[in-house]
TORNULO-751431 format. One record per residue (C-alpha): x, y, z; residue in one letter. Coordinates in steps of 0.001 Angstrom, whole numbers, padded with zeros to 6 digits, always signed. Layout:
! TORNULO-751431
XYZa
...
This chain:
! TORNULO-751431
+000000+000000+000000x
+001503+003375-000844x
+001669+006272+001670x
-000365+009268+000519x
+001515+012018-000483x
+001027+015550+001131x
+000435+018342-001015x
+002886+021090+000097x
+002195+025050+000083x
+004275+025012-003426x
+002071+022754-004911x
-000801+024590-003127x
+000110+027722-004402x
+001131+027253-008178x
-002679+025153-008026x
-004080+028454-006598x
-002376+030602-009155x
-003103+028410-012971x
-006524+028637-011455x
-006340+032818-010916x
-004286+032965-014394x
-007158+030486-016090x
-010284+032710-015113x
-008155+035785-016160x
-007552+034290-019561x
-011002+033439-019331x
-012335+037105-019236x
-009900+038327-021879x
-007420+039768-019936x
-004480+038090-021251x
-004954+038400-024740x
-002921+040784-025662x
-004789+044277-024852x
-002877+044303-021422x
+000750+044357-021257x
+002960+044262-018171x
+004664+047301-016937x
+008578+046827-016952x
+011083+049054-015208x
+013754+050599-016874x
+016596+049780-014848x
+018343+052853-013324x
+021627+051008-013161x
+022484+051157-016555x
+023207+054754-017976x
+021392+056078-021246x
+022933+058817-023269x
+020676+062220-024237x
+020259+061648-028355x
+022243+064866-029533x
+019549+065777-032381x
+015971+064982-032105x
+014512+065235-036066x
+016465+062051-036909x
């Protein structure tokens, strides 16, 4: 007889979270209207473009 194996709160919580991400994709709001908002790192350094028209 095997032993029953105990779901842990990993397991719990990617279950909880395909569900979440499944009734989102449901309503439509992962089809490609939303996008994520990323954060321009401030580590890196960007240079001022010397002449705007081009």
């Amino acid at each position: 007889m095997a032993k029953k194996k105990r779901i842990t709160k990993k397991e719990l919580l990617k279950i909880e979270q395909a569900a979440v991400r499944e009734e989102r994709k449901r309503q439509g709001a992962l089809d490609g209207r939303f996008r994520e908002k990323v954060e321009k790192s401030k580590k890196t350094y960007s240079r001022k473009r010397k002449h705007k028209d081009e």
